[in-house]
C-alpha positions as CSV (number, residue, x, y, z in Angstrom):
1,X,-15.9,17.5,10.1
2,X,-14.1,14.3,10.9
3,X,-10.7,14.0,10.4
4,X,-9.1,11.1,8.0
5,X,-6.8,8.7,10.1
6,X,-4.4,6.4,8.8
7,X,-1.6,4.5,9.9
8,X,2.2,5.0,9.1
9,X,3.6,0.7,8.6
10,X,4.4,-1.1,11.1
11,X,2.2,-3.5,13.3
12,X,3.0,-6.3,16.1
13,X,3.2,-9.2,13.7
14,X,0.8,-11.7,14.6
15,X,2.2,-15.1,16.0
16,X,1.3,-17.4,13.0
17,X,3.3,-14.9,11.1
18,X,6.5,-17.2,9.4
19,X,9.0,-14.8,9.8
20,X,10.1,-12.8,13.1
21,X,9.3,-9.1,14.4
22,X,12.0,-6.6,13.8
23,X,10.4,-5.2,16.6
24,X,11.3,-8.2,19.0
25,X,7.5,-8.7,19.8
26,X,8.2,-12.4,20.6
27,X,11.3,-11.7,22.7
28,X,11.3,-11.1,26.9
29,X,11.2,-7.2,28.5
30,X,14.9,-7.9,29.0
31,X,15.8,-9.3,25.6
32,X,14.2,-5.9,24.4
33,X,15.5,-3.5,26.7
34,X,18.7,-4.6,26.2
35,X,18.6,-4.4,21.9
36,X,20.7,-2.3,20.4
37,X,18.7,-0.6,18.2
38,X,16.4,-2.2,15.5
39,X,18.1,-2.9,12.2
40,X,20.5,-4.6,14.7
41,X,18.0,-7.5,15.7
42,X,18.8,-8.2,12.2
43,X,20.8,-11.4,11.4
44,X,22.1,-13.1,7.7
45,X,20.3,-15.9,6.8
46,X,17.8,-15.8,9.4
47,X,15.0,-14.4,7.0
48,X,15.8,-17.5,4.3
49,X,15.7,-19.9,7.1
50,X,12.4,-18.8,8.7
51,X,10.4,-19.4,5.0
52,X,11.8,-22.6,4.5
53,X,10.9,-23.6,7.9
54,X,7.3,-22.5,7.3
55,X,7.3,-25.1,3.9
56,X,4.7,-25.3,1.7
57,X,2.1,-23.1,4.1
58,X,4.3,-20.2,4.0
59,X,1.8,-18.2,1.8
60,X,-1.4,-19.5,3.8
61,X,0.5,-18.2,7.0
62,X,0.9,-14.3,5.8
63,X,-2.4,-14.4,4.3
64,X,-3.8,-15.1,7.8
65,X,-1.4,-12.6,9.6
66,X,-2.3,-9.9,6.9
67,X,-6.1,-10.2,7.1
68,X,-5.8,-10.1,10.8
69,X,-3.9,-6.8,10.8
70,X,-5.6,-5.3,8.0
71,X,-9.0,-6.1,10.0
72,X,-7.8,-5.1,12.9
73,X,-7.4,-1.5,12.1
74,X,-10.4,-1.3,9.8
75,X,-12.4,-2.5,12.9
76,X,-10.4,0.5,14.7
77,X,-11.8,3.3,13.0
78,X,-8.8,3.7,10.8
79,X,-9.6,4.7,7.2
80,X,-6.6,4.1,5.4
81,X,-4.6,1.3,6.8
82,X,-1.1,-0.3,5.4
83,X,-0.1,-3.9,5.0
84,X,1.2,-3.6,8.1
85,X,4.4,-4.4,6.7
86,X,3.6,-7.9,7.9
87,X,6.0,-9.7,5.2
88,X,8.8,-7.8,6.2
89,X,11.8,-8.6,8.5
90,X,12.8,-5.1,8.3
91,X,11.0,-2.4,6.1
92,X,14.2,-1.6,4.2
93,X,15.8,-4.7,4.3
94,X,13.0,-6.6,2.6
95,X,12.9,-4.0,-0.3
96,X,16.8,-4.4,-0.8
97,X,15.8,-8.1,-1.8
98,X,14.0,-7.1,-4.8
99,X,17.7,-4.9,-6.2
100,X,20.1,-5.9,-7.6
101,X,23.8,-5.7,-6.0
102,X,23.1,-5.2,-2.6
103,X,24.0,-8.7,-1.0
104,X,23.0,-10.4,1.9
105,X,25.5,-12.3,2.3
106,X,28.8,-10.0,2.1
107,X,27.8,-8.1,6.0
108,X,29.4,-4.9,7.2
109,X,29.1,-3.9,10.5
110,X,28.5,0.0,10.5
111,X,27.0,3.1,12.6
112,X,23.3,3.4,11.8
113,X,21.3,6.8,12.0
114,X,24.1,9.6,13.2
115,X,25.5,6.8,15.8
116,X,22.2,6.2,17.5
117,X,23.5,2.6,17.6
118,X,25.6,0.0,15.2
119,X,24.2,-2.9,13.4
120,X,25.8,-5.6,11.4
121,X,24.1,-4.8,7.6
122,X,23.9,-5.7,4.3
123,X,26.1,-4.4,1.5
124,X,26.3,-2.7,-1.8
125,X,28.9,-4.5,-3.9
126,X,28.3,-2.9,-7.6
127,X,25.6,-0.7,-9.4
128,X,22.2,-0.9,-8.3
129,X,18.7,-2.0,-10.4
130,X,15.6,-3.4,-10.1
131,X,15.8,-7.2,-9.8
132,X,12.4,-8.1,-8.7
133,X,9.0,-5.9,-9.0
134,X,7.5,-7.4,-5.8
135,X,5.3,-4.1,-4.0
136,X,1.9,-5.2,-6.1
137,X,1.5,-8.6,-5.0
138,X,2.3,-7.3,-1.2
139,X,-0.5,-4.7,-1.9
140,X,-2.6,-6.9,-3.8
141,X,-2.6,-9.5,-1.0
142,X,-3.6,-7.0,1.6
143,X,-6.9,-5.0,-0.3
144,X,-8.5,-8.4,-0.9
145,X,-9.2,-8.0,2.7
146,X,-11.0,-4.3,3.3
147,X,-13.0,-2.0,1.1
148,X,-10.7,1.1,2.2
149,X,-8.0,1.6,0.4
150,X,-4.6,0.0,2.1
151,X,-1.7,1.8,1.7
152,X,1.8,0.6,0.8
153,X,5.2,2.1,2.3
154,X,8.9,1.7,0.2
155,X,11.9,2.8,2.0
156,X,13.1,5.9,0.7
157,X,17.0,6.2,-1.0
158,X,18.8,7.9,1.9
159,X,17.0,6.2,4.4
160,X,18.2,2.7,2.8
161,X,21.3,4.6,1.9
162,X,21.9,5.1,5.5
163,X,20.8,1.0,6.7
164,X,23.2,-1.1,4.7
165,X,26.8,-0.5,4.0
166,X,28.3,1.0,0.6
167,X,31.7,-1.0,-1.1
168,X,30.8,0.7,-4.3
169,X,29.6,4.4,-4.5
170,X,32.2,7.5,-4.2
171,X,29.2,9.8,-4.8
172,X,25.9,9.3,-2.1
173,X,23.9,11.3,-4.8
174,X,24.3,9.4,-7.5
175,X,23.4,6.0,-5.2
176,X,20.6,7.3,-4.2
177,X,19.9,8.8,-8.4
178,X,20.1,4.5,-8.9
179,X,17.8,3.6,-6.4
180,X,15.3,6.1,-7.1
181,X,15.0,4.3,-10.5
182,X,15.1,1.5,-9.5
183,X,12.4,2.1,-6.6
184,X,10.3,4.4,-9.6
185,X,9.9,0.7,-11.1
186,X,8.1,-0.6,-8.1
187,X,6.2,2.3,-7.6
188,X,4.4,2.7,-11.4
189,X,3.7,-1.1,-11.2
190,X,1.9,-0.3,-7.8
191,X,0.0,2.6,-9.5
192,X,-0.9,0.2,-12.6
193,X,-2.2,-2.0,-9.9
194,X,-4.7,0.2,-8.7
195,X,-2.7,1.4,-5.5
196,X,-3.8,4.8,-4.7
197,X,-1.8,5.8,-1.4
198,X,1.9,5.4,-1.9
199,X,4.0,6.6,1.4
200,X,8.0,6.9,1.1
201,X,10.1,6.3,4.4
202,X,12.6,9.3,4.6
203,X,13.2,9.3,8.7
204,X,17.1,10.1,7.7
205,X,15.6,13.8,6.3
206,X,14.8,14.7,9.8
207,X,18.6,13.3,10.5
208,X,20.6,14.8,7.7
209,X,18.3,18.1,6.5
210,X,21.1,19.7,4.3
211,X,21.9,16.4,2.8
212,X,17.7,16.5,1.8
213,X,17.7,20.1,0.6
214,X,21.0,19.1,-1.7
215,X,19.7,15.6,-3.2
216,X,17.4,14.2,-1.0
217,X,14.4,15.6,-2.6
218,X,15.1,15.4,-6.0
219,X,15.9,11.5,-5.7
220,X,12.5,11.1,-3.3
221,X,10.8,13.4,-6.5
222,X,12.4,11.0,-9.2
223,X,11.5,7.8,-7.0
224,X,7.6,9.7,-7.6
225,X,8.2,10.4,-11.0
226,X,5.3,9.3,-13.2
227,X,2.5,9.0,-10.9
228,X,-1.1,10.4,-11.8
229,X,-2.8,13.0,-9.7
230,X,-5.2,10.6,-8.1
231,X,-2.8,8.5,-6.3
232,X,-1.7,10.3,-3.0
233,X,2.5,10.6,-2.8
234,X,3.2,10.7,1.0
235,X,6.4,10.9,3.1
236,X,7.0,9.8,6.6
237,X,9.5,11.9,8.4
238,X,9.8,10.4,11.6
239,X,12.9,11.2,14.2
240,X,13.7,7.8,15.2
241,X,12.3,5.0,17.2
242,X,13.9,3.9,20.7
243,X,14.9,0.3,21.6
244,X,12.1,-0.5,23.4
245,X,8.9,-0.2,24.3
246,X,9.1,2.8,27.1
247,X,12.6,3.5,27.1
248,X,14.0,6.9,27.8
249,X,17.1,9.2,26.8
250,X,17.3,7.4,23.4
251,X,18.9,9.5,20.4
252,X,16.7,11.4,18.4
253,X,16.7,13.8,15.2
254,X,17.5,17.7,16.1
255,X,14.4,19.7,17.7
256,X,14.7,22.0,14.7
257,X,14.5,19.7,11.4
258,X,11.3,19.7,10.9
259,X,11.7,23.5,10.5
260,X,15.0,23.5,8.0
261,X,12.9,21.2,6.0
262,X,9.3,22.3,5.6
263,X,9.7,24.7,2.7
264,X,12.1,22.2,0.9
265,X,8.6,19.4,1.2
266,X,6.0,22.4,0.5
267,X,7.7,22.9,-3.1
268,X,7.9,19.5,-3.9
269,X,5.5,17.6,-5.6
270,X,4.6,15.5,-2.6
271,X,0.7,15.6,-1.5
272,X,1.1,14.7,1.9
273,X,4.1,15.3,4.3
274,X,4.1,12.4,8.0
275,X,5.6,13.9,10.7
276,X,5.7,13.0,14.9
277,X,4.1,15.2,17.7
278,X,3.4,13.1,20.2
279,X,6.5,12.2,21.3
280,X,7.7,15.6,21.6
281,X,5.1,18.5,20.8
282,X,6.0,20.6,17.8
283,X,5.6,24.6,18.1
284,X,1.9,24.3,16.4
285,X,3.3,27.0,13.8
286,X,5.2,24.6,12.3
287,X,1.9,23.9,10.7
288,X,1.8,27.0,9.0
289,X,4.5,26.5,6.9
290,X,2.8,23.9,4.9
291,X,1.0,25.9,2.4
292,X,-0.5,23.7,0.1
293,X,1.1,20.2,1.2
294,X,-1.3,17.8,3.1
295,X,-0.1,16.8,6.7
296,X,-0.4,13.7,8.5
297,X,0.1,14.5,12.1
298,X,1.5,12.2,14.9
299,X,-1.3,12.1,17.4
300,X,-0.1,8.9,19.2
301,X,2.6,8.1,21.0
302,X,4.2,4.9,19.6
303,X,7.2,4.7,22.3
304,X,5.1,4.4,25.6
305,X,2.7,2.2,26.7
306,X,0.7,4.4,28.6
307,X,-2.6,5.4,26.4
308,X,-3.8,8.6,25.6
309,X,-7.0,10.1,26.4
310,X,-9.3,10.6,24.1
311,X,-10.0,14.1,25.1
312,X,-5.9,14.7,25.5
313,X,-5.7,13.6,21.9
314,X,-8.9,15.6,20.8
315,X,-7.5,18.8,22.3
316,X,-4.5,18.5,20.6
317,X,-6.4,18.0,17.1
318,X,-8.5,21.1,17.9
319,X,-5.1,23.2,18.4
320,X,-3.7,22.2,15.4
321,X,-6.4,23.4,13.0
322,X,-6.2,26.1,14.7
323,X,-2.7,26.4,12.2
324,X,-4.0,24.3,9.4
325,X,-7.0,24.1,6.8
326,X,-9.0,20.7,8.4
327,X,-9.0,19.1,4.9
328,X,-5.0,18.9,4.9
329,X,-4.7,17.6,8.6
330,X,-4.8,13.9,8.5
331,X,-4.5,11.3,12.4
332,X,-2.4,8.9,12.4
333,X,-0.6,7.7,14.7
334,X,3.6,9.0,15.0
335,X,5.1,6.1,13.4
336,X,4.7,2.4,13.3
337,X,3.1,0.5,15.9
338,X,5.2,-2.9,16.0
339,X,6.5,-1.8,19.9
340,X,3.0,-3.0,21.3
341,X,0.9,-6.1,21.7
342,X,-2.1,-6.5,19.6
343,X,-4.3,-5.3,22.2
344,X,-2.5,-2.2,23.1
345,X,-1.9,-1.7,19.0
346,X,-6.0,-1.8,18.9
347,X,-6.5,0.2,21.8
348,X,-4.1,3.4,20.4
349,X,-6.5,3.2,17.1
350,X,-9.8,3.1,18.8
351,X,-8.3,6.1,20.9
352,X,-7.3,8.1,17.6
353,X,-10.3,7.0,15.5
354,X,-12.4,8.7,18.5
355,X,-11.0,11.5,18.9
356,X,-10.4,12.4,15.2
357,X,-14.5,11.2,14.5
358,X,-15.5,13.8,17.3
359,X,-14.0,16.9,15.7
């Protein structure tokens, strides 16, 4: 029985695409190796600038980037691909445009995922709200384009907690109680839109565990409140992307949290739990501890350019059912593919869409 693949966000922006790559696609192999760290290739103003620039064809411009991405992995084999996140400067930047309070303007320079690098950020300067319910016309602009159903990612609230600065808050729990709301807003609009695969970004669950299992959950539960049973709630746990494409002895999330953290996702009342592999192999019973909760399984390596066989990636499917009932194993591929080129993005699907096809 084949095995469904999707993707997790990310994707090398084309180069009609009006804004620029978080990712540095457009910059040189030294302006990449020496970034420090992603959310730090951010800069104020540079987001507003880059729309105005683009004028009056601004629209026309992501239309043609988002087609070309959303047909690109359609074309891959992939069955349920996202937007790409191909409007987005930064996946968690862009949704802190749509709330209010959290300013662009006022920057605070701060330590970013457990010191893995520093980053000047936006900040929180009173309570936060919905402004703007923005996630359906992003969708809506992407499904014109495929028959399979596109998914949409939303930063979760202690992973956007963790990527802008807080002048406000004395209590991290009841921040991320506000944005929850806030976020629940965009998510039931999505739903009434006929979206029916809604992934959350939670990467800082993998960073700070007991900080999930205290109010992590219940805020990424009351960001889902509401939802029917037919649209799929996922989460995408991933332990943190280097600087660059093939770079080594970057910082990473603790071997273990995947493990203090699995019975905390298997009680929730998310369907389907995204976690890495590829870049360092789990102990395959890791598996086992997800009784009921679906699992979308890192099968390719996002960080390195080399490209996996297809029979390399096929064993490693085979193994894990060996753990896991085949309907609840999904492919995809770790995390986002913005490191590569278009061609090397193309190449990791076709790999994954073979190899999960052949089961």
């Amino acid at each position: 029985m084949p095995l469904i693949t999707t993707t997790i966000g990310a994707y090398p922006k084309p180069k009609n695409t009006p804004i620029n790559d978080w990712f540095l696609g457009t910059k040189s192999e030294e302006e990449r190796k020496a970034s420090k760290g992603l959310l730090a290739n951010w800069s104020p103003g540079a987001y507003e600038k880059a729309l105005k620039d683009a004028g009056d064809n601004v629209e026309n411009l992501f239309l043609e980037a988002i087609k070309e991405v959303i047909l690109d992995q359609v074309s891959a084999g992939i069955d349920v691909p996202t937007d790409g996140e191909v409007r987005r400067e930064s996946y968690v930047f862009h949704q802190c445009r749509f709330l209010n309070n959290i300013s662009f303007e006022e920057v605070t320079h701060k330590s970013v995922r457990q010191g893995a690098f520093e980053a000047n950020v936006p900040t929180i300067i009173g309570p936060v709200s919905s402004k703007e319910i923005r996630m359906p016309f992003d969708w809506k602009s992407a499904q014109q384009f495929t028959k399979n159903p596109v998914k949409i990612t939303l930063p979760g609230p202690m992973t956007i907690t963790d990527s802008i600065a807080n002048n406000y808050y004395d209590d991290l729990k009841k921040l991320g109680f506000d944005l929850a709301l806030a976020l629940n807003k965009e998510i039931k609009a999505l739903v009434d839109a006929g979206c029916k695969y809604i992934q959350i970004d939670e990467p800082v669950f993998a960073r700070k565990p007991e900080e999930a299992n205290i109010y992590g959950m219940e805020n990424l539960e009351r960001m889902m409140h509401g939802i029917p049973k037919d649209v799929q709630r996922e989460c995408h746990i991933c332990c943190g992307y280097p600087n660059s494409l093939d770079s080594t002895g970057y910082k990473k999330a603790d071997l273990d949290a995947y493990d203090r953290i699995a019975t905390l996702v298997d009680d929730s009342t998310i369907d389907a739990v995204s976690l890495e592999d590829s870049h360092r192999h789990n102990d395959l019973n890791l598996l086992e501890k997800f009784k009921k909760t679906k699992v979308i399984f890192g099968f390719i390596d996002i960080a390195k350019s080399r490209m996996e066989s297809v029979e390399e990636v096929r064993t490693r499917m085979k193994d894990s059912l060996e753990h896991i009932d085949e309907h609840r194993l999904i492919a995809a591929p770790d995390c986002g593919l913005g490191f590569f080129t278009r061609e090397q993005a193309i190449e990791k699907m076709k790999i994954l869409s073979k190899a999960a096809k052949s089961i």
